[in-house]
N, C-alpha and C positions, 0 to 999 in steps of 0.2 A: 504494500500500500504506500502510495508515494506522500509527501507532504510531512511525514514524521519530525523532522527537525526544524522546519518552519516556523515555529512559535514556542515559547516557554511552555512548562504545564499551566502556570496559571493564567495567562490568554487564551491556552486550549479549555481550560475550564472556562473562563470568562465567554468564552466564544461558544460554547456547548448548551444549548438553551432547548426548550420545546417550542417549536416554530409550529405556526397556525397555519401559513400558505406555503405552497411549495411551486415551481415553476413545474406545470404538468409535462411539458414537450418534452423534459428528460428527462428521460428514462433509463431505470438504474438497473445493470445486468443482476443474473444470476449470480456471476463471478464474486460480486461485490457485494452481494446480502453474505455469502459463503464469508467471506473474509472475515464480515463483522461477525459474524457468529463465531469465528475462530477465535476472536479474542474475549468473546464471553467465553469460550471454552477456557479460554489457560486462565482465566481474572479468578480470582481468590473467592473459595468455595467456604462456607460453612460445614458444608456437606462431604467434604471432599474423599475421606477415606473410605474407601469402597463403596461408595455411595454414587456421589455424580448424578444427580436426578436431576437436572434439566434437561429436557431435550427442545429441539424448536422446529418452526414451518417456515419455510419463508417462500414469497412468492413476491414476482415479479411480471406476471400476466396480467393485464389490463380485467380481462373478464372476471378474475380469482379475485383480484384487489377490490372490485367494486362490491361481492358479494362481503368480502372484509371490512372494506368501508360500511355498510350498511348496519355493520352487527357493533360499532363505535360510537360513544356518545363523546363529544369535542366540546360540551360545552365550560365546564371548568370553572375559570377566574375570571372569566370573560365574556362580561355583562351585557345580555340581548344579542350572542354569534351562536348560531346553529352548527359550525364546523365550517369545513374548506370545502366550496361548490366545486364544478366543472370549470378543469383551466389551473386550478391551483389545489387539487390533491394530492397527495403523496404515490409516487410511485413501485414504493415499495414496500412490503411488509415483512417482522420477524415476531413470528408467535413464540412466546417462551413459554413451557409448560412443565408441570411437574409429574415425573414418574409416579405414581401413588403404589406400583407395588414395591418403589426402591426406598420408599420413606414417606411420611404420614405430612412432615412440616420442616417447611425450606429454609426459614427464618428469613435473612434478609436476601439469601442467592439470587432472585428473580430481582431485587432492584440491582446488585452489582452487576451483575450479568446487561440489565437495562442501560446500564449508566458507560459502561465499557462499552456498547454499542455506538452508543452517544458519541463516546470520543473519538470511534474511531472514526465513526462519519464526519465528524466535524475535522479531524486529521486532513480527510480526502476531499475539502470542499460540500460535502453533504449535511444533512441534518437529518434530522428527528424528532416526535415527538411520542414519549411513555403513554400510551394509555391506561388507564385500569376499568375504568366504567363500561364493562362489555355486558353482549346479552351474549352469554357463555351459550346457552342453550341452543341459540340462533345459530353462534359460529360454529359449537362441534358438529348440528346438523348440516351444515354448510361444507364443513370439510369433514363429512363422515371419520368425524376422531374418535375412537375406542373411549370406552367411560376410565379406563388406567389413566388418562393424562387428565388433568387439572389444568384447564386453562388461566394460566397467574399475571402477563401483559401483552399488549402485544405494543412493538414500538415501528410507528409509520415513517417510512425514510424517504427522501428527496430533497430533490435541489431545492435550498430556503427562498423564498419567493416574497420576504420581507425582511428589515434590520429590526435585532433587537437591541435597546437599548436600554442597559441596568440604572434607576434611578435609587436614590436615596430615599427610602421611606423613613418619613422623619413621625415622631411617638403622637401618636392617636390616629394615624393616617392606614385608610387600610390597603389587602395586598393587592388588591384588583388593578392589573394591567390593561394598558386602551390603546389606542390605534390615532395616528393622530393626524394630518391630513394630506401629508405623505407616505402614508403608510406603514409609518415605522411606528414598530408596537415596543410600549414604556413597560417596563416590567420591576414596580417595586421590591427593592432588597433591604432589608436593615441593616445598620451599619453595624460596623463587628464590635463595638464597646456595647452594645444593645445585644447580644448573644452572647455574652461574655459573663455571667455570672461567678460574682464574688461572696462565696462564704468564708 
């Protein structure tokens, strides 16, 4: 995957956000959902010794994706948007799910695994955004998955098709992010003496 030296970790983090629109026209190979799941594979497991219980789906077919999109609720922090229309979906998708006859509870694997996604795409000029609000029922119908897997995220990828930009959420101010009239979505953070507690 190329772009790995390009920025520090913490502009790779700074740069790693959940994006709302995505540029629809690119389109993101097989090759490169595989990759990202590669680095969920080696990222640091809870689970790890003899265990290994994630496994994932990934597609990158237009017809598969929109059955995926359908089974996604995008509404979040983001006040009166129903998700990303025609023109600015994501291109690609990675189902993370859990083994349930290789362990009962993942603890936190399914967000590291989520979040090592992130940075790889954002590595390669891509993005992403976590979802968790699915209609599980809808998607295992959808992609006939055996009742063994536990559908735990699925994280949407494509070319970012808006800037985000981290503001300062300053005390009594809440987290709700907006869009502003170039399109660039604000995305309140609290500053780190405000997450910093001292006993």
């Amino acid at each position: 995957m190329a772009g790995i030296d390009e920025c520090n970790f913490k502009e790779l983090i700074e740069k790693t956000r959940n994006y709302h629109y995505f540029v629809e026209s690119e389109k993101i190979s097989e090759e490169t959902l595989l990759e990202l799941v590669d680095l969920a594979r080696l990222a640091p497991s809870t689970s790890n010794l003899n265990q290994q219980p994630l496994r994932y789906i990934i597609s990158s077919d237009a017809e598969r994706n929109e059955e995926i999109f359908e089974t996604l609720s995008w509404q979040g922090y983001l006040r009166g948007w129903g998700g990303p229309i025609k023109g600015v979906k994501p291109t690609g998708y990675i189902i993370i799910l859990g083994d349930k006859t290789i362990c009962s509870s993942y603890v936190a694997d399914q967000g590291i695994a989520a979040q090592s996604i992130l940075l790889g795409a954002t590595q390669t000029g891509l993005g992403g955004c976590i979802v968790a609000k699915i209609q599980r029922r809808k998607l295992r119908e959808a992609l006939d998955l055996p009742t063994r897997y536990e559908i735990l995220l699925v994280v949407a990828i494509g070319k970012p098709g808006e800037k985000i930009i981290i503001e300062e959420q300053g005390p009594g101010k809440d987290a709700y992010g907006w869009h502003d009239d170039q399109g660039n979505y604000h995305l309140p953070k609290r500053t780190l003496d405000r997450v910093i507690l001292k006993y």
